[in-house]
ZAMARSE-357679 format. One record per residue (C-alpha): residue number from 1; residue in three letters; x, y, z. Coordinates in nm, 2 decimals. Example, Ala and Ser with C-alpha at 12.3 -4.5 7.8 and 13.67 -1.06 7.14 Angstrom:
<recs>
+-----+-----+--------+--------+--------+
|   k |   r |      u |      v |      w |
+-----+-----+--------+--------+--------+
|   1 | ALA |   1.23 |  -0.45 |   0.78 |
|   2 | SER |   1.37 |  -0.11 |   0.71 |
+-----+-----+--------+--------+--------+
</recs>
This chain:
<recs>
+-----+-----+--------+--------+--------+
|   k |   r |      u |      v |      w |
+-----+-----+--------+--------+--------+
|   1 | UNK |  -1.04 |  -3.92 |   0.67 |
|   2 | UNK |  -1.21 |  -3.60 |   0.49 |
|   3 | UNK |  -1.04 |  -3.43 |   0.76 |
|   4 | UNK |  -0.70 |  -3.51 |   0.72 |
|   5 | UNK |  -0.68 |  -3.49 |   0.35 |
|   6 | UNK |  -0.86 |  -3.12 |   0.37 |
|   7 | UNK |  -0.52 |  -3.05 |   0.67 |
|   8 | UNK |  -0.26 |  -3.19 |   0.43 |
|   9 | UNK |  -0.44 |  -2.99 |   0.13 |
|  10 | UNK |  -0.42 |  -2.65 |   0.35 |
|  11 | UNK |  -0.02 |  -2.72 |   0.43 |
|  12 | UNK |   0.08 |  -2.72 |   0.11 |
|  13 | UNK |  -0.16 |  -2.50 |  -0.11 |
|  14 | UNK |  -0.10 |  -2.12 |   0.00 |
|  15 | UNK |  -0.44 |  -1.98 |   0.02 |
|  16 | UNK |  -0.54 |  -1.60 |   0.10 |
|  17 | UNK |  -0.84 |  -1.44 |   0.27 |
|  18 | UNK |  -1.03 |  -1.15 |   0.25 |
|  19 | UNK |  -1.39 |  -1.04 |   0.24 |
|  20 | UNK |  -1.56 |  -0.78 |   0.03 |
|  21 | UNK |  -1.91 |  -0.60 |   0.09 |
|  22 | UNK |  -2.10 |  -0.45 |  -0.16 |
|  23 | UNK |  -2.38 |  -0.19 |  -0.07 |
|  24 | UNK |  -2.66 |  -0.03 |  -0.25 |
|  25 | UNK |  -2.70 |   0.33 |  -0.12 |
|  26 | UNK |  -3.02 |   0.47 |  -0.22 |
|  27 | UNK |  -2.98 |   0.81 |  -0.10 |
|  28 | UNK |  -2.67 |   0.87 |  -0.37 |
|  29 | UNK |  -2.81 |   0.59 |  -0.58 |
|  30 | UNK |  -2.46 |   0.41 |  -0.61 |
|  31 | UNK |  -2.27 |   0.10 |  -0.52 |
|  32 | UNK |  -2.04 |   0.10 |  -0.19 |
|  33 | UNK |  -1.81 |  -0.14 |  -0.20 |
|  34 | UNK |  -1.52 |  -0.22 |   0.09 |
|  35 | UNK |  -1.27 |  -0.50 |   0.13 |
|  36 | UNK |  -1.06 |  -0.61 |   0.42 |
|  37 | UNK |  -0.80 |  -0.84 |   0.34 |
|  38 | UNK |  -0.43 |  -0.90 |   0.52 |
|  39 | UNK |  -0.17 |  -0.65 |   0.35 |
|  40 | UNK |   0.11 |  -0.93 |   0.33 |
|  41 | UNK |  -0.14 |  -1.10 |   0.11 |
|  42 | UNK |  -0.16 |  -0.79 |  -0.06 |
|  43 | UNK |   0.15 |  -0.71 |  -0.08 |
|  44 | UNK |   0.20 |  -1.11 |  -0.21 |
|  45 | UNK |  -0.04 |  -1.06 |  -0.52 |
|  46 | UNK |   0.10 |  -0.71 |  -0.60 |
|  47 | UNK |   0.49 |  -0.85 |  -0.62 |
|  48 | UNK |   0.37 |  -1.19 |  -0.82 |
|  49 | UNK |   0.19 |  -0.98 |  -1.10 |
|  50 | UNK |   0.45 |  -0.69 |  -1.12 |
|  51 | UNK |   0.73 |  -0.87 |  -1.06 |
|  52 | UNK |   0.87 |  -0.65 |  -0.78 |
|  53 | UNK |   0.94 |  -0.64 |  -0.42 |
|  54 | UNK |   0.70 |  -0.45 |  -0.22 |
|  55 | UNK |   0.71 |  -0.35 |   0.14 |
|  56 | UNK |   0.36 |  -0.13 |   0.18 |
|  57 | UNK |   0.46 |  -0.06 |   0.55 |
|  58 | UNK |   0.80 |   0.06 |   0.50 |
|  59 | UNK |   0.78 |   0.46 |   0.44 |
|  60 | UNK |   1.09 |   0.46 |   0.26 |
|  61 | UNK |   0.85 |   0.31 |   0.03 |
|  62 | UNK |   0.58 |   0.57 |  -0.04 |
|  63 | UNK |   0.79 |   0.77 |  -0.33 |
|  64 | UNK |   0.76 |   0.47 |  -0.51 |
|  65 | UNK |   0.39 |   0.38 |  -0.47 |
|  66 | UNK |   0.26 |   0.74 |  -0.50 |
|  67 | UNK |   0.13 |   0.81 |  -0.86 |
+-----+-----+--------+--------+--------+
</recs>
């Protein structure tokens, strides 16, 4: 029963994945820190909080999305 109510709860909630390492390096005595996540999701988050469409592959992009 768990099963099929955490199947029907994972069709209709969108969730996102990524993972994120954090590193001491004690030769430079900082913080490393790297994520990996799925550049649609990215892309997803970016467009929902700015309100734009955003295509981080497309090159005709890049004018846009450079500072």
């Amino acid at each position: 029963m768990l099963q099929l109510i955490t199947s029907i709860f994972a069709l209709i909630h969108p969730f996102f994945v990524s993972v994120t390492e954090i590193r001491h390096n004690e030769k430079t005595k900082s913080l490393e820190i790297s994520s990996k996540l799925f550049f649609d999701d990215f892309e997803h988050a970016l467009g929902a909080n700015y309100k734009q469409k955003l295509d981080i592959l497309n090159p005709s992009e890049k004018r846009r999305l450079d500072p």
